[in-house]
N, C-alpha and C positions, 0 to 999 in steps of 0.2 A: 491455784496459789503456788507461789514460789516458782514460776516459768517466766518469769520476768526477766526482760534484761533491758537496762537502763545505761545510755552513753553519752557525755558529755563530747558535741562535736564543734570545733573551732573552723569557720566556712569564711571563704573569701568574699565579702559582700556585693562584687560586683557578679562574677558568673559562679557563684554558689558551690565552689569548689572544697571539697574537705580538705582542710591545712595539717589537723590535727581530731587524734580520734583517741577518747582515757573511757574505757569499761568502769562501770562505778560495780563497788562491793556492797551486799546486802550487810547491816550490820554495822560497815566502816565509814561507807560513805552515805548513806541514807537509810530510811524505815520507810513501812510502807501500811497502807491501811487497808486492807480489800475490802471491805464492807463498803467502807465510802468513797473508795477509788483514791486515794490523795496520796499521795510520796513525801515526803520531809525527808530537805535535803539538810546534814548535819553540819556545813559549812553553805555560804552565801553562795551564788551563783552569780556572776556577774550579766552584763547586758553585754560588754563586747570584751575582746585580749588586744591589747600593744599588739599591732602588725607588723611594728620594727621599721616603721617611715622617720625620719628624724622632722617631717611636719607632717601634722594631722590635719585632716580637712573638716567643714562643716562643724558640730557641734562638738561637745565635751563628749560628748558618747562615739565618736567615730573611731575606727578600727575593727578589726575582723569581729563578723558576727559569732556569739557563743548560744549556742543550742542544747537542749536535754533531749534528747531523742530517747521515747520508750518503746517497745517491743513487749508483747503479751499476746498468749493464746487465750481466746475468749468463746462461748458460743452463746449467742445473743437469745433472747426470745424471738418466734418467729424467721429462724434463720432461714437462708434461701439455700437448701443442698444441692442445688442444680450448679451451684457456683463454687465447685470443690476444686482441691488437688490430693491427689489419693493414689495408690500404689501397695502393690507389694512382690516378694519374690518367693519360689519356695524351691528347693532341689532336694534330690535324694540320691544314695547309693543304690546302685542294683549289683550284689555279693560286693567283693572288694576292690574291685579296679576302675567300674563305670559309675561315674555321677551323672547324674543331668540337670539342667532347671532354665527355671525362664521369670524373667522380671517383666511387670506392667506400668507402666505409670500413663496417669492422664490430670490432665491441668487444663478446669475449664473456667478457670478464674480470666476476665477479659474478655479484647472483642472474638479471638481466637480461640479455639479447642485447639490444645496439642496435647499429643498423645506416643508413647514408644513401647514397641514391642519388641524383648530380646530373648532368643531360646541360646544355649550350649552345651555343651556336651565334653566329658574331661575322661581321658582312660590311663589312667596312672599303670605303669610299670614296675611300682615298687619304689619305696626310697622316694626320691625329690626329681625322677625320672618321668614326664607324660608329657600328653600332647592333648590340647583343645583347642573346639571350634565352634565359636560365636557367629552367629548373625542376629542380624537387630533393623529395625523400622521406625522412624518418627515420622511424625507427622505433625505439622506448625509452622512456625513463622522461622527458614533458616535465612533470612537477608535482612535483620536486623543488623545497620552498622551503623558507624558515628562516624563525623567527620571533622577539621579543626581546619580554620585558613590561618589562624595565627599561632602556632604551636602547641595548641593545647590549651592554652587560656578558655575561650571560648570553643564547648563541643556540641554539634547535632547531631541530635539524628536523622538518616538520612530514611527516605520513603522506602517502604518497603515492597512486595507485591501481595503478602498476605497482610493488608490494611484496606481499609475502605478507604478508594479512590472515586476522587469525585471530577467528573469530566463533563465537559462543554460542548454539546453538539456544534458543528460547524458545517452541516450538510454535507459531508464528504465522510471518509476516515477516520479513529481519531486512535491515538498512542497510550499504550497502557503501560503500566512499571512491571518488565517481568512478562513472561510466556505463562499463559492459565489455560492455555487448549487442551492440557491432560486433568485439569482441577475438575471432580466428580461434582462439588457441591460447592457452585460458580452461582448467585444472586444477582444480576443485574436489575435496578429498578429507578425505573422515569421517575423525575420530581420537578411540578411546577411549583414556583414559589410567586409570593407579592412581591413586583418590584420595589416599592417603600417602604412594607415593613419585614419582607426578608419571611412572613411565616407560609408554610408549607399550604397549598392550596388543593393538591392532589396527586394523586405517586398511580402508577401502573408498574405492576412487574413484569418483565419482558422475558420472552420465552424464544430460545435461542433457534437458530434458522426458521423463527418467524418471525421474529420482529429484531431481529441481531444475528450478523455471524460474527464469531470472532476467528481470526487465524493468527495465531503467534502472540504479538502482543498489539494488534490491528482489532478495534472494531468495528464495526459499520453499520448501522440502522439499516431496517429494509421492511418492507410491507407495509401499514398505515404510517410508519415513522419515518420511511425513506427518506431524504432531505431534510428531516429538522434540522433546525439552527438553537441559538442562542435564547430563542424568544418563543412565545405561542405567536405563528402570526394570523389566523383568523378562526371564527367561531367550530368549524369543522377540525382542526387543529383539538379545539379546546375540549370539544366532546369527546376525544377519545382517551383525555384522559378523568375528567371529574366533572361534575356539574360544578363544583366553584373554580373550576379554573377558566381565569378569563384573558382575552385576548391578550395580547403585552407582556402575560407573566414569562417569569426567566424561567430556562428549562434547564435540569442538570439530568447528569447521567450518576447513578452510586454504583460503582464494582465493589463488589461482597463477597471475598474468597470463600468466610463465616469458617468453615475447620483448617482452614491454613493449607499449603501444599505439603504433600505426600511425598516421601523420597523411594526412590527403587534399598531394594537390601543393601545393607553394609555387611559385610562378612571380617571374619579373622578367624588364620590359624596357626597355632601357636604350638613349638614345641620345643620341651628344653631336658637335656641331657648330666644328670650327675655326674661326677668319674665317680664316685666310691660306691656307685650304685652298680659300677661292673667291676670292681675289687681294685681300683687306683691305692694308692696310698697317700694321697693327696686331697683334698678337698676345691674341687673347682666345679664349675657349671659352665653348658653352652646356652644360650638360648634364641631361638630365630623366629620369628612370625612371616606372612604374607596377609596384608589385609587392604580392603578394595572400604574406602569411610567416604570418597564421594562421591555423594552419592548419588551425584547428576540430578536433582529434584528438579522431580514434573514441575514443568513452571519454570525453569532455568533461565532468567535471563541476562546478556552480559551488559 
């Protein structure tokens, strides 16, 4: 109760872009009922706002869409805890000059586990004088990007290499998003499907320099798979991977990174200098770092 937060947002109705975003007040602009879940808002909400076209198109209701967007911490019956995000930090003095401590987080909400770990260490000099040094680990999804061909109007996103890719045997070769030859907990698995209705007819998981090598972002089928294509094409085919898969079905390939790639250490160290902490009569500060953040992740591809 009372962790609510409740925002009237005004979106562009063709690519769903926020125009305008007003935080409502508990009290001034709505009440709220937890028992039965229900919000009463103290003034009407409308269906759309004036987008400031001097003609409107379509019906009486066109112009930019208006939204209630709610936010609440909840924990349901039967929750699933395997599907957390959770963390914490703890540091301590040892006598008066050295701290140390280390932060945890992990986020296994989604198709990804990511996870970061950071230790540091601070040794104070007195006054506003010391020096620290961090390093730290994640591990996740770092090639999540967007991209726009028409300014920004219109944004995607783009493929990633910690996402399940889904690839097409061609008997040969085939091209991966992104380098996975250092990924420890790499999931490759065969799937035949029904050509007409598209449902899953049997999977094999494939186990790597026996039935797959991968180098870079190259993989290749080899041993009973060697040469598949696009298709089962006959009954010996079909047997190696299910009794319902039959001749004709289409075959995919799923890459499964499942905990996302791993980056080498990030470090920093950082030290910053008082004057009145060596008897200046002035109040100034230096302060300079050296720090190594990329972090080249296994799996780097350009």
């Amino acid at each position: 109760m009372g962790g609510e937060r409740l925002t009237v947002e005004v979106r562009d109705p063709f690519n769903n872009m926020v125009k305008e975003r007003r935080v409502l007040v508990y009290g001034e602009d709505y009440d709220i009922d937890y028992i039965q879940g229900r919000v009463i808002l103290f003034d009407p909400l409308p269906s759309t706002a004036d987008d400031g076209f001097l003609v409107s198109y379509g019906t009486g209701t066109a112009g930019d869409e208006v939204y209630l967007v709610s936010e609440y911490e909840y924990t349901p019956l039967g929750a699933d805890f395997s599907d957390l995000f959770y963390g914490g930090r703890a540091s301590a003095w040892i006598g008066q000059n050295v701290n140390i401590g280390a932060t945890a987080i992990r986020d296994q909400r989604g198709l990804i586990d990511k996870q970061m770990l950071e230790a540091d260490a601070t040794v104070s000099f007195g006054g506003s004088t010391y020096i620290r040094g961090e390093v730290a680990q994640t591990n996740g999804d770092p090639y999540v990007s967007f991209g726009s061909l028409d300014g920004g109007y219109f944004v995607n996103e783009n493929q990633t290499p910690a996402a399940v890719q889904t690839l097409i045997p061609t008997g040969g070769t085939l091209n991966i998003v992104g380098d996975l030859t250092n990924l420890e907990d790499l999931t490759i698995t065969l799937v035949t499907r029904d050509p007409t209705t598209g449902q899953q007819t049997g999977s094999q998981t494939l186990t790597e320099n026996t039935h797959f090598t991968l180098n870079g972002d190259t993989i290749e089928l080899i041993g009973v798979y060697a040469g598949w294509n696009a298709q089962i094409d006959d009954a010996a085919e079909a047997s190696e991977v299910s009794s319902a898969t039959q001749v004709g079905d289409e075959v995919e390939l799923l890459v499964n990174p499942n905990n996302g790639l791993q980056g080498e250490l990030g470090y920093r160290l950082e030290a910053s200098v008082a004057a009145n902490d060596f008897g200046a009569d002035f109040a100034g500060r230096a302060t300079g770092y050296f720090e190594h953040k990329d972090a080249g992740f296994a799996g780097s591809g350009s």
